[in-house]
N, C-alpha and C positions, 0 to 999 in steps of 0.2 A: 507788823511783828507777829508771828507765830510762835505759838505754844505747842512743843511738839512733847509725845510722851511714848516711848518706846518699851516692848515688852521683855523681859530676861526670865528664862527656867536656868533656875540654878540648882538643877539634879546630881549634876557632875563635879569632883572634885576640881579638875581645870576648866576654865571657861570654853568653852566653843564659840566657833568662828561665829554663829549665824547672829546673835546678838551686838557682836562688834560690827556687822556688816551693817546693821539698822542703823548704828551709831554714827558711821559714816554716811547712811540716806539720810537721817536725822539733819544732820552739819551741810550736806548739799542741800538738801531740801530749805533749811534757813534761811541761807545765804544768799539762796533768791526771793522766801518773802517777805527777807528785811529780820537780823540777828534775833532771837529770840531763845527763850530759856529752853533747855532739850531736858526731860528729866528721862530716867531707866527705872521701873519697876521692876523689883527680880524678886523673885519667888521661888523657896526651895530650904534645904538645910544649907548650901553653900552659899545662900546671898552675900553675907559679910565677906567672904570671900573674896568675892566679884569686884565687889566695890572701888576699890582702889584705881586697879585692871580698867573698868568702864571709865572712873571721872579720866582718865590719863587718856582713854580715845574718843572724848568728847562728848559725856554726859556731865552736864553743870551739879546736877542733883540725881543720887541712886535713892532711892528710896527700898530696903529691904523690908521680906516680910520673911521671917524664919519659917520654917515648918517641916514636918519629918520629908514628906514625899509631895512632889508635883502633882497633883491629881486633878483632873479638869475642873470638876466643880468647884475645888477650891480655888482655882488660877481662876477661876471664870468669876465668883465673890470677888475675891480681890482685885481685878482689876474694873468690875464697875464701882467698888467703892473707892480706888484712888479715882477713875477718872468722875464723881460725883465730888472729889473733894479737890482737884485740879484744875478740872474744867477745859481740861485742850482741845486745841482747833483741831489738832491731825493725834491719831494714835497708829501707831505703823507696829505687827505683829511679825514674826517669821513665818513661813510660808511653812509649816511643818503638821504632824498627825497632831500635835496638840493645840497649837494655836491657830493655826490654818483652817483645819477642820472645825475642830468646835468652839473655842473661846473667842477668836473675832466674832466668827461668824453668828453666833448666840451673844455676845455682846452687841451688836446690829439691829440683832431682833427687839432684843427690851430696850433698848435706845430710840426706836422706831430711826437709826440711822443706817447712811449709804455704806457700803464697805466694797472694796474692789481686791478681788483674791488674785495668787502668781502673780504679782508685778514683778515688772522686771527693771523700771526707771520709771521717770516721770516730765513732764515742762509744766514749766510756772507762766499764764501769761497775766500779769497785773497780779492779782490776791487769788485769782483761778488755776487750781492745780488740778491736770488730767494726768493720768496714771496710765503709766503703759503696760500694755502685758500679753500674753502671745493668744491666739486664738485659731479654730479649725485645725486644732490638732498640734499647734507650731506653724502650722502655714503661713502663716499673719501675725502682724501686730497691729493693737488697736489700743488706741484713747481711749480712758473710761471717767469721766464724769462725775463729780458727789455732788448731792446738792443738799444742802441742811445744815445746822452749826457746828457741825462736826466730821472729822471725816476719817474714816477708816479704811487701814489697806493691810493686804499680809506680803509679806515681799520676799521673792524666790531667793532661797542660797546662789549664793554668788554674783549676785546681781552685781553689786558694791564689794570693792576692796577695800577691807576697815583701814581707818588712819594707823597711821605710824603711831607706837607709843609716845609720848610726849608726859616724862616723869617730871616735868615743872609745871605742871596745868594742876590747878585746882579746883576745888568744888564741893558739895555737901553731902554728907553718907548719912542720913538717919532712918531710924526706924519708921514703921508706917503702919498704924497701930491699925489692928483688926478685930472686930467685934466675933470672935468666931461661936459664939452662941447663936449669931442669927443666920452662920453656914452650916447650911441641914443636908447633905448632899443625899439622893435620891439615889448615887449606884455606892451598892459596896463593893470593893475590889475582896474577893474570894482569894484568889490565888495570881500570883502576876510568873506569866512564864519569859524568860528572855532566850533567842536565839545563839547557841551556843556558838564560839570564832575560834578558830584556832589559831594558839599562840602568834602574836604579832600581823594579828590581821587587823587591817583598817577598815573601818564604818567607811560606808559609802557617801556618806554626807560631811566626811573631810579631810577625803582621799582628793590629792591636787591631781592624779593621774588614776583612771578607771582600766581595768580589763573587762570586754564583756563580750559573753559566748551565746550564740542560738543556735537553733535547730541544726543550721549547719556543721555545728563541731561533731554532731554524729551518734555523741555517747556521752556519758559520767565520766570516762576516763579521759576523755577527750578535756576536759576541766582540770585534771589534775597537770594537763601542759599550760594551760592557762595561767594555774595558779604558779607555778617557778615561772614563767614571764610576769607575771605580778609582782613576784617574790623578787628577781631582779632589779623591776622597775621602781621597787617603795608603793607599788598600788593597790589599790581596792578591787575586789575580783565582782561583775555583777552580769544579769544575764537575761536574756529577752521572756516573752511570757512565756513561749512554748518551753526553753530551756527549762523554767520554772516548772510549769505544770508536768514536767517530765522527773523533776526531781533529780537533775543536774547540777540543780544550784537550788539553795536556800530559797526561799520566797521572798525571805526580810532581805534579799539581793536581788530582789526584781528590779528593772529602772525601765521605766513606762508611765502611760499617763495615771496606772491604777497601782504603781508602784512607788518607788518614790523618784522624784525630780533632781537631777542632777545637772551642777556645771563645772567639772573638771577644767582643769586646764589642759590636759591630755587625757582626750576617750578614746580608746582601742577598742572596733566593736567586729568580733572575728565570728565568722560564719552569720551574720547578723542581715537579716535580706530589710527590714528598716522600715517595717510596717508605720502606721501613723499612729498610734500607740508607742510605740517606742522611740518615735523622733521626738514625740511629747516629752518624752521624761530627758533626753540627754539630748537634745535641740540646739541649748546653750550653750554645750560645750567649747572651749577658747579654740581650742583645735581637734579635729573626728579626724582618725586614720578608720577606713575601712578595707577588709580585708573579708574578700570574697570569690569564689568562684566562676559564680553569675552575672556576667560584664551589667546586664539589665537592671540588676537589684536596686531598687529605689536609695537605699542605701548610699549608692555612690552621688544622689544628688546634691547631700546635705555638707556630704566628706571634704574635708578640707586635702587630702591625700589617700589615694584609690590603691587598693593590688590585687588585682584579678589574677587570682591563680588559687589553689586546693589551700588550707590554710595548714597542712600536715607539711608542706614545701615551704612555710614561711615564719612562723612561729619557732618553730626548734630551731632554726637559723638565726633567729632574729636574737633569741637568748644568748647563742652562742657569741653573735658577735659583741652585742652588752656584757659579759664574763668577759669577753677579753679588753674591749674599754675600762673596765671596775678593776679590773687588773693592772 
C-alpha cells in the first residue's frame, strides 16, 4: 500500500490542468502498488477553491494552505512540513519553473532523498517504482531509480490525461495549519513583472494545439500569419530559440529545452529546422506536423506529418481552407 502525496499551486482562479494530471499518475501509480490513500497539497489564495475539483479527480484528502501568493520558499516550507507530518512513500511535483526547478528539487536536498525530474511515466515491478523520462536531448528514454524511504519525482505536463470528473466521489478538504513564524524566506520579491498576451491568447502550457515559428519564417511579420493560423485553430503561438533571441516572439513563448516543455496534442512547427534543444521542449507532442523547405531538416525526423515546400505557399492556404470548414 502506497502513501502518495501530490503537489497543487493554487495562484489561479480556475484550476489548471497540470495538478489534475498528478492526480491521475497518483491513481495509476496506486493501483499497482496496491490501493492506498493519494492526498493533494495546494497552496495559494485559491486552494478552497480547488478542493472540491481535486477530491472529484481522485484526491481522497486536499489538504489547503491559504496564502496571498505562491512564492517558492513558501511552497518549499510547506510542503516539507506536511510531508514531516504525512510521512509518504512517493511525492510527485509538476514538472514546472516552480516546482520542477526549485521546491522538489531543494526538498531532496534537506531530505537527503532521491528525486527524478521530467518524467514522463513510470513501471512498478513488486513495491520497486522506476520512472521514466526522456534523456540526450529526447533522444532516449531511460529508467531512473530512488532508493531511500522516500521517493520524489516532478512529472512533465501531459504525460497523464486527468480522470474524468466523478461528482459522487468523496473525500476530505481541511486545512493544514502552518507555523508561518518559522517561514523566514531569504528572497524578497521587489517587483513581479508578467509578460504581456493579447486578448484571447492561450499559455502555452494549456494550449491542446501549438503554432510554432523559427528562423525560417524570415521576419516579425512573418509571426503575424502565424498568429491568424493560431487564431483559427484555438492555438497557442510559440517559437524556436533563434525566433526568440531575434524578438519575433516573446521569450515566455520559447519551447525548448531552456524554455518551456510542451505536449500538445497538435504541434505545428513552421520554418522550424528542429535542433536538439527544441525537440527537448516539444518531443512529446501527440502529433508534430512540420512544415519546411529543407527536405534534410532534422525536423522531419520526429514529424508525425512532413511538407516540404516555402511555408509563405502553405500557411495562408492552410487558413483559408480552415475559414471555410468553420464556415
Amino acid at each position: 500500500m502506497a502513501h502518495i502525496l501530490t503537489f497543487c499551486a493554487a495562484s489561479q482562479p480556475e484550476i489548471p490542468r497540470h495538478p489534475l494530471e498528478l492526480l491521475a499518475a497518483a491513481r495509476a501509480l496506486n493501483a499497482q502498488l496496491g490501493e492506498g490513500p493519494v492526498h493533494t497539497l495546494c497552496v495559494g489564495p485559491a486552494s478552497r477553491v480547488y478542493g472540491e475539483e481535486l477530491i472529484h479527480r481522485g484526491a481522497d484528502q486536499v489538504l489547503t494552505v491559504e496564502c496571498p501568493s505562491v512564492e517558492a520558499e513558501i511552497s518549499l516550507a510547506v510542503v516539507e512540513s506536511a510531508i514531516q507530518h504525512l510521512a509518504p512513500q512517493v511525492v510527485i511535483f509538476p514538472h514546472d519553473d516552480l516546482s520542477g526547478a526549485y521546491v522538489g528539487p531543494y526538498v531532496a536536498y534537506r531530505l537527503g532523498a532521491g528525486i527524478a525530474t521530467d518524467c514522463v511515466g513510470f513501471a512498478v515491478q513488486g513495491e520497486d517504482i522506476r520512472w521514466l523520462r526522456p534523456v540526450y536531448g529526447g533522444k532516449a528514454m531511460a529508467y531512473m531509480r530512488i532508493y531511500g524511504p522516500i521517493q520524489l519525482a516532478t512529472m512533465r505536463a501531459r504525460a497523464f490525461d486527468p480522470l474524468p470528473a466523478d461528482p459522487a466521489r468523496r473525500g476530505e478538504i481541511r486545512s493544514f495549519p502552518v507555523d508561518w513564524k518559522s517561514v523566514r524566506p531569504q528572497i524578497r520579491v521587489v517587483e513581479r513583472l508578467e509578460a504581456k498576451r493579447e486578448e484571447g491568447e492561450l499559455p502555452l502550457d494549456r494550449a491542446e494545439i501549438i503554432v510554432s515559428g523559427g528562423r525560417g519564417i524570415g521576419s516579425a511579420e512573418g509571426f503575424t500569419v502565424l498568429r491568424e493560423l493560431a487564431r483559427v485553430l484555438g492555438a497557442a503561438v510559440g517559437g524556436s530559440r533563434p525566433a526568440a533571441d531575434l524578438g519575433w516572439v516573446p521569450h515566455s513563448h520559447l519551447v525548448g529545452q531552456t524554455g518551456k516543455i510542451v505536449a500538445p496534442h497538435l504541434y505545428i512547427a513552421v520554418g522550424i529546422s528542429g535542433a536538439t534543444q527544441h525537440i527537448a521542449g516539444a518531443g512529446s507532442s501527440k502529433t508534430i506536423v512540420a512544415i519546411n523547405k529543407d527536405p534534410d531538416a532534422p525536423i522531419f525526423k520526429l514529424a508525425h506529418i512532413g511538407v516540404v515546400e516555402e511555408w509563405e505557399k502553405v500557411v495562408p492556404a492552410l487558413i483559408e481552407v480552415l475559414r471555410e470548414w468553420r464556415s
